[in-house]
FIZA-868641 format. One record per atom (N, C-alpha, C): atom name; residue in one letter; x, y, z; residue number from 1. Coordinates in steps of 0.1 Angstrom, whole numbers, plus 2048, in hexadecimal, padded with zeros to 3 digits. Example, Ala and Ser with C-alpha at 12.3 -4.5 7.8 and 13.67 -1.06 7.14 Angstrom:
% residues 2
   atom   rest    xx    yy    zz    nr
      N      a   884   7C7   84E     1
     CA      a   87B   7D3   84E     1
      C      a   884   7DF   84E     1
      N      s   880   7EA   847     2
     CA      s   889   7F5   847     2
      C      s   881   800   84F     2
This chain:
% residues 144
   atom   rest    xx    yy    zz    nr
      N      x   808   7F5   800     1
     CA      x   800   800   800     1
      C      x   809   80C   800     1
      N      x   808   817   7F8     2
     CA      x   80D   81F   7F5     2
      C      x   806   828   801     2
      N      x   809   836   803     3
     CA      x   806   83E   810     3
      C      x   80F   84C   80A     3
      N      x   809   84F   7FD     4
     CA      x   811   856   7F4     4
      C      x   805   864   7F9     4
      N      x   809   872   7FA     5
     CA      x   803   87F   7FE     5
      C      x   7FC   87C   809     5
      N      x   800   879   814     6
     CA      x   7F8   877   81F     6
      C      x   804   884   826     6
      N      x   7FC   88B   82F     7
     CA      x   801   895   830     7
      C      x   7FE   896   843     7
      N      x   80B   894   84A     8
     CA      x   809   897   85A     8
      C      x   80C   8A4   85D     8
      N      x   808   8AC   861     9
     CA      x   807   8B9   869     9
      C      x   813   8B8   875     9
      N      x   819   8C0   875    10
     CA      x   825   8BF   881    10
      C      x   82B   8B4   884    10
      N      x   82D   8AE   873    11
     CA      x   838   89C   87A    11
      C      x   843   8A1   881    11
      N      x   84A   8AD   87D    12
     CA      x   857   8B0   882    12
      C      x   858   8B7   892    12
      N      x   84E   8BA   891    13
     CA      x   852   8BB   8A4    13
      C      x   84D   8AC   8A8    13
      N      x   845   8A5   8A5    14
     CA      x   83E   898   8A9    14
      C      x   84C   890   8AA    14
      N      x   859   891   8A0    15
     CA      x   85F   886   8A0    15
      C      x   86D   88D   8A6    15
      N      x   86D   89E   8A5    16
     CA      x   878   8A1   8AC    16
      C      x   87B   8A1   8BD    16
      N      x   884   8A1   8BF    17
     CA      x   886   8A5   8CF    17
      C      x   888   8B5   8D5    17
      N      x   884   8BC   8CC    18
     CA      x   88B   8CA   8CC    18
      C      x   879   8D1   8D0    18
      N      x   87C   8DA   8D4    19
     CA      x   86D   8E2   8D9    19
      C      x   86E   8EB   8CE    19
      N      x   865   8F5   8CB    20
     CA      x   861   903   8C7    20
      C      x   86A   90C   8D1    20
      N      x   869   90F   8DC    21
     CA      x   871   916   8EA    21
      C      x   87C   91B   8E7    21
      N      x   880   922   8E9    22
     CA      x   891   927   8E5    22
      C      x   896   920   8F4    22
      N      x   8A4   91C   8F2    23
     CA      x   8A7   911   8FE    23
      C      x   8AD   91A   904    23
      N      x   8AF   91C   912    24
     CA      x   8B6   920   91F    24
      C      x   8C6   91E   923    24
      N      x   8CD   925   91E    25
     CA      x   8DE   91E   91E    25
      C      x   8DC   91F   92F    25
      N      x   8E7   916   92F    26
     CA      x   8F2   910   938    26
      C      x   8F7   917   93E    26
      N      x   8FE   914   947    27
     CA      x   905   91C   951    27
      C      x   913   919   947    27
      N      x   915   90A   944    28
     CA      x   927   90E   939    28
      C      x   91E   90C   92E    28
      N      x   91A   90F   928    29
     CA      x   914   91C   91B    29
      C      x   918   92A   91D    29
      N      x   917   92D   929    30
     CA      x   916   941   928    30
      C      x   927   93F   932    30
      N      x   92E   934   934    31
     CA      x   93F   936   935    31
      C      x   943   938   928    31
      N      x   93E   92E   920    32
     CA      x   942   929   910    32
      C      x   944   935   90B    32
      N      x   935   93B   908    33
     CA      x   934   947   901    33
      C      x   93F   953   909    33
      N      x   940   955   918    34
     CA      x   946   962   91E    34
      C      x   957   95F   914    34
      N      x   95A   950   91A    35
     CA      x   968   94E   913    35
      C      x   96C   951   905    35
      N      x   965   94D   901    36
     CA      x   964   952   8EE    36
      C      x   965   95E   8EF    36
      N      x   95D   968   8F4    37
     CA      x   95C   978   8F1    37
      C      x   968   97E   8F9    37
      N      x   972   978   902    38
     CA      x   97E   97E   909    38
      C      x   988   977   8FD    38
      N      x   985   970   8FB    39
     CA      x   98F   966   8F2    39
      C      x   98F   970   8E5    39
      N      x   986   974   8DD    40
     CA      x   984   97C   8D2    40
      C      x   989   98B   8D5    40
      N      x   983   992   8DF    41
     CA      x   98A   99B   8E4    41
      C      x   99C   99D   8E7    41
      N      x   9A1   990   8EB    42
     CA      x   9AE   992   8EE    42
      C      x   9B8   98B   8E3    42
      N      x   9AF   986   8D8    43
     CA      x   9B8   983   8CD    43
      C      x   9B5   996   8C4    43
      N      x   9AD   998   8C1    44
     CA      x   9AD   9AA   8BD    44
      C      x   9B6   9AF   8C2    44
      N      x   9B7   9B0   8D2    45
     CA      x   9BF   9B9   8D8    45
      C      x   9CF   9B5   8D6    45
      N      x   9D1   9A7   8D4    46
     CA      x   9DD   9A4   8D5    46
      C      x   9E1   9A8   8C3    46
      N      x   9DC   9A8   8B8    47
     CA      x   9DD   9AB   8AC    47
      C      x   9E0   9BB   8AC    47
      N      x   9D4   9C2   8B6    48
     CA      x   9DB   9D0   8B3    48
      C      x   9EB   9D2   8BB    48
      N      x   9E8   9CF   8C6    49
     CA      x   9F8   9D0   8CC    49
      C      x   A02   9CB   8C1    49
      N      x   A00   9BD   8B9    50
     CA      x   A09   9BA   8B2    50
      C      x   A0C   9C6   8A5    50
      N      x   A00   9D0   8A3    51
     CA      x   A00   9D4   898    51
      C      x   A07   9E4   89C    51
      N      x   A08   9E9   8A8    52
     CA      x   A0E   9F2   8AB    52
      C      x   A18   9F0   8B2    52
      N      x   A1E   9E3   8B3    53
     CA      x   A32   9E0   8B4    53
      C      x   A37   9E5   8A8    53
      N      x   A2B   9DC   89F    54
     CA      x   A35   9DE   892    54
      C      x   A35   9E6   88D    54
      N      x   A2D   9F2   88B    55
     CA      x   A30   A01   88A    55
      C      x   A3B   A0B   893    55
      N      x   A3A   A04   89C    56
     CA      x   A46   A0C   8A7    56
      C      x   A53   A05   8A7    56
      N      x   A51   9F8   89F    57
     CA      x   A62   9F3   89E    57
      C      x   A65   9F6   891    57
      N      x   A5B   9FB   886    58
     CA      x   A60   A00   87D    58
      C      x   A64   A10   87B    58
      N      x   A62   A1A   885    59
     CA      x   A62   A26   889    59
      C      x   A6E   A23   88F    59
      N      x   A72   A1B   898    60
     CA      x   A7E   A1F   8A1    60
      C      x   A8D   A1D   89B    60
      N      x   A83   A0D   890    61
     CA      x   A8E   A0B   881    61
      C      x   A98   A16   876    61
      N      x   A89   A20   876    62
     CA      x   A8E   A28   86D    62
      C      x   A93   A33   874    62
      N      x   A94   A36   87D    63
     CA      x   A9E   A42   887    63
      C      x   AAB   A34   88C    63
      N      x   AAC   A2F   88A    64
     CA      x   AB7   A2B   88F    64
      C      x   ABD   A28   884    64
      N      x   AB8   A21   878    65
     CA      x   AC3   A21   86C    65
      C      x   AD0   A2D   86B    65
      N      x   ACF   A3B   867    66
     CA      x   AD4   A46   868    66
      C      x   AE1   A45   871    66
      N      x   ADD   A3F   880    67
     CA      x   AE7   A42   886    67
      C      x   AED   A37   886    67
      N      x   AE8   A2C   880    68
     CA      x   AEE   A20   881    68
      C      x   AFE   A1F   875    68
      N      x   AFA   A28   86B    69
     CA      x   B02   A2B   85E    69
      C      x   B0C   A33   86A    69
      N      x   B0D   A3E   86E    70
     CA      x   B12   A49   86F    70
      C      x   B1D   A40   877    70
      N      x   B17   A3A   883    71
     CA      x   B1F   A2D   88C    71
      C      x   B27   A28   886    71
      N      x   B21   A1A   877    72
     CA      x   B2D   A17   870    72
      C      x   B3A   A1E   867    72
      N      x   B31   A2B   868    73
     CA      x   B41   A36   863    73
      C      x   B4B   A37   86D    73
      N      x   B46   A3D   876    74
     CA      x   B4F   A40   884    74
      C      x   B57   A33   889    74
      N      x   B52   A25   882    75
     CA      x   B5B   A17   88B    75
      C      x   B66   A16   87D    75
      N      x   B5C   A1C   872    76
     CA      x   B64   A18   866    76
      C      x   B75   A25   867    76
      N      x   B72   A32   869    77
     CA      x   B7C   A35   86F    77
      C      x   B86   A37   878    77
      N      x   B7D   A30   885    78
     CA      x   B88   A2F   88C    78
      C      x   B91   A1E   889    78
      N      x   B89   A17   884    79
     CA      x   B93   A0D   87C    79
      C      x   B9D   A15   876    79
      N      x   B9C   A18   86E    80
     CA      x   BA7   A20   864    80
      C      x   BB2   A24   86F    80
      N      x   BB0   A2F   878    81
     CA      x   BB9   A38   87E    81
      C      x   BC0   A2D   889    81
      N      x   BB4   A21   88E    82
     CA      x   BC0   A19   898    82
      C      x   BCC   A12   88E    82
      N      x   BC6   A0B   884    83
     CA      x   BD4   A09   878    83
      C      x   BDB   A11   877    83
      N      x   BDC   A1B   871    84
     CA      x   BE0   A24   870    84
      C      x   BEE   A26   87D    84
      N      x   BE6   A24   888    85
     CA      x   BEF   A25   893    85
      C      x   BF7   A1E   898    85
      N      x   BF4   A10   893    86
     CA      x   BF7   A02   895    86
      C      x   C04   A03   88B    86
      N      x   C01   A06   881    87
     CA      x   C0C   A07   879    87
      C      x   C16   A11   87A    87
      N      x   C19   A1F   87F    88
     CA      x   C1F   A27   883    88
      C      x   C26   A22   88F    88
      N      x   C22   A18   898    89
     CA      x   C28   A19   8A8    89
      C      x   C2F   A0C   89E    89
      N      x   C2F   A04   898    90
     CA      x   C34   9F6   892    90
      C      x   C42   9FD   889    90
      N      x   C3D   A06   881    91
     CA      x   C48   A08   87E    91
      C      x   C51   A12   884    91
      N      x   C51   A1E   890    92
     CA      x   C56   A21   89C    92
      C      x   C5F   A16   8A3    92
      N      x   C58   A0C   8A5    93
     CA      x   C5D   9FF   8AB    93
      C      x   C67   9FA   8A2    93
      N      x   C63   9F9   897    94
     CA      x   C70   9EF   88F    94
      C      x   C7A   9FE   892    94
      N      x   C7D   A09   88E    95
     CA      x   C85   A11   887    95
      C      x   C8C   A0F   896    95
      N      x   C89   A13   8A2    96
     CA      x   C8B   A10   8B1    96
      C      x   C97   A04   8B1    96
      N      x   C90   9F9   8AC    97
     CA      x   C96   9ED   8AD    97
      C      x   CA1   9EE   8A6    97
      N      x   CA0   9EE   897    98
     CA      x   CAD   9F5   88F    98
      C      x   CB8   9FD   898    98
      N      x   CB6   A08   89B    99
     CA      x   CBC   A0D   89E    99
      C      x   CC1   A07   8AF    99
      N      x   CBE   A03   8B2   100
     CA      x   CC2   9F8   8C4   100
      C      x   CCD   9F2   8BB   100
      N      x   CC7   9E7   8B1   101
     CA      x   CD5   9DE   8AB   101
      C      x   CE0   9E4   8A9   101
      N      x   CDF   9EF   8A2   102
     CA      x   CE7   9F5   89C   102
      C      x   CF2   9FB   8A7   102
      N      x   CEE   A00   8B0   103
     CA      x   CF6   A03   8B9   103
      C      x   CFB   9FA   8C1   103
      N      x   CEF   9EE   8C7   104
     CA      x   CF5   9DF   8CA   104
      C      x   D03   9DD   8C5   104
      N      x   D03   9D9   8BA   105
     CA      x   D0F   9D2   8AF   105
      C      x   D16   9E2   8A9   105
      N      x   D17   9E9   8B1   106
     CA      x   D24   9F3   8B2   106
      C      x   D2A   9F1   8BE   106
      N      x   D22   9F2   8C9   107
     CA      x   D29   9EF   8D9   107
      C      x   D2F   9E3   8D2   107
      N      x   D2B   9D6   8D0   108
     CA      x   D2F   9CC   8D1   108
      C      x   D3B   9C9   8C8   108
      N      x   D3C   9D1   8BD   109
     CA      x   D4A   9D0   8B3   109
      C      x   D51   9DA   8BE   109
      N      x   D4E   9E4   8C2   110
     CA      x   D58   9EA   8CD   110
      C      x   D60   9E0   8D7   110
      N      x   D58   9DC   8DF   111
     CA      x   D5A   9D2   8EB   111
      C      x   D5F   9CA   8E4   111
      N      x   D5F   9C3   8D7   112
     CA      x   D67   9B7   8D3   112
      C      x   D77   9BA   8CD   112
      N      x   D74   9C7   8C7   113
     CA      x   D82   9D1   8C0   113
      C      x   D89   9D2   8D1   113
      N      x   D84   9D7   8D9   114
     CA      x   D88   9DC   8E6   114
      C      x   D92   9CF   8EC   114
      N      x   D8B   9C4   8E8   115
     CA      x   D8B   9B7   8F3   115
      C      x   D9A   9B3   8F1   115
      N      x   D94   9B4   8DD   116
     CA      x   DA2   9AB   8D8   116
      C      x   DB0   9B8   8D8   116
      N      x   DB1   9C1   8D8   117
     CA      x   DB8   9CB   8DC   117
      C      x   DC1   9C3   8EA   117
      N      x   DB7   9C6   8F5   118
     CA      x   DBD   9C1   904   118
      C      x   DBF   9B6   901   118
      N      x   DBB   9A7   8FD   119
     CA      x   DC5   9A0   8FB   119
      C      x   DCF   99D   8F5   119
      N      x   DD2   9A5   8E9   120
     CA      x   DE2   9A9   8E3   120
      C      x   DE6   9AD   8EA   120
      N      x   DE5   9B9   8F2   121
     CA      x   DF0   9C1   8FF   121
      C      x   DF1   9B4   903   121
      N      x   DE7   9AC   90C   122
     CA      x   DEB   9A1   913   122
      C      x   DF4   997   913   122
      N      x   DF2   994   906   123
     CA      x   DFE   987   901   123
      C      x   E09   990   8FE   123
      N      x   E0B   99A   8F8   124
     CA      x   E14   9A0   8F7   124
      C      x   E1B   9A3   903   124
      N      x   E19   9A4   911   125
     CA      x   E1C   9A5   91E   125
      C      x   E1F   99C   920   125
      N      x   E18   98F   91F   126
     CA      x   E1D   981   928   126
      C      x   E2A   97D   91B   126
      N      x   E2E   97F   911   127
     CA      x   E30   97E   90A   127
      C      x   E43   981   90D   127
      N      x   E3E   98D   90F   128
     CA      x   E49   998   918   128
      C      x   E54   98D   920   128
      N      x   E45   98D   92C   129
     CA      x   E46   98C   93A   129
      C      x   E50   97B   939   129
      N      x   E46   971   92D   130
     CA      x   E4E   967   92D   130
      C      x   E5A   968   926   130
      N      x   E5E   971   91D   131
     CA      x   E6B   972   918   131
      C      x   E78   974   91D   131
      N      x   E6F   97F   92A   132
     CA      x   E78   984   937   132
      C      x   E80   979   93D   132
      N      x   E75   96F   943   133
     CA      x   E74   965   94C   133
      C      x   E7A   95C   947   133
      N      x   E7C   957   937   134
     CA      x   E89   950   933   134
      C      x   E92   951   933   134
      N      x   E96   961   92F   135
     CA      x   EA5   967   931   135
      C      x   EAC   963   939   135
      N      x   EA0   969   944   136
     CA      x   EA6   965   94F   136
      C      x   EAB   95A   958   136
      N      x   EA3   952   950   137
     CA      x   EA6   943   956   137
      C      x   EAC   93F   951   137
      N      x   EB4   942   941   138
     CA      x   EBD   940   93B   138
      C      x   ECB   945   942   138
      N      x   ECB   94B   947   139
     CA      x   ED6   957   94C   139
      C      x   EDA   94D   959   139
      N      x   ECD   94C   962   140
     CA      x   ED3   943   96B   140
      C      x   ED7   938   969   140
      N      x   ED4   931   95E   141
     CA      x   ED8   926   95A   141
      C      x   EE8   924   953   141
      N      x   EED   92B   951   142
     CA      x   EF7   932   94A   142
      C      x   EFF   937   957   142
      N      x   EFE   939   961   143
     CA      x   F03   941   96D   143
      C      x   F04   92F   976   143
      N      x   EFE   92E   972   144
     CA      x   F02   922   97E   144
      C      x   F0B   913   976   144
């Protein structure tokens, strides 16, 4: 048997579980909802804070580039001038040192000219002194 245009009047509340009534939330319904709306609120707020760093780190960016250049000039010449200086006291130092040698190894040809001097008088004295001292022992030897 077919049961084709038969027509029930309110099958759907008959077979729903749901009223006509607007339903009554919950005590965690009206948490749910409060958290959502602090939740929504403090992601906004946290986007504008994010969006006014990055305006003010881009502000503090562009005043500082300027002196940031000026800086790298100032390290870039006092590089220059400590070389500069480094190399002046280096070669101060060598010329210093040159000239120490130089006078070094003059004392020292002195003191060696000097040395070998006093030992020619020297041997030339013992020289003497032994020549004496055979004579003489010749003479006694000759005497006795």
């Amino acid at each position: 048997m077919y049961l084709k245009n038969i027509y029930i009047p309110n099958c759907k509340n008959i077979m729903s579980n749901k009223t006509n009534q607007p339903d009554e939330k919950g005590f965690f319904e009206k948490v749910k909802e409060t958290i959502e709306e602090l939740w929504d609120g403090t992601k906004d707020k946290a986007e504008d804070i994010k969006d006014a760093a990055e305006d003010k780190f881009d502000e503090l960016k562009s005043k500082v580039a300027p002196k940031k250049k000026a800086v790298a000039k100032k390290v870039t010449s006092a590089k220059t001038a400590v070389a500069k200086k480094a190399t002046t006291v280096t070669a101060k130092a060598k010329t210093t040192a040159t000239g120490v040698k130089a006078k070094a190894v003059k004392k020292a040809t002195a003191a060696t000219t000097k040395a070998k001097a006093n030992v020619a008088v020297a041997k030339k004295a013992v020289a003497s002194k032994t020549a004496k001292a055979a004579t003489a022992v010749k003479k006694k030897a000759k005497a006795v």
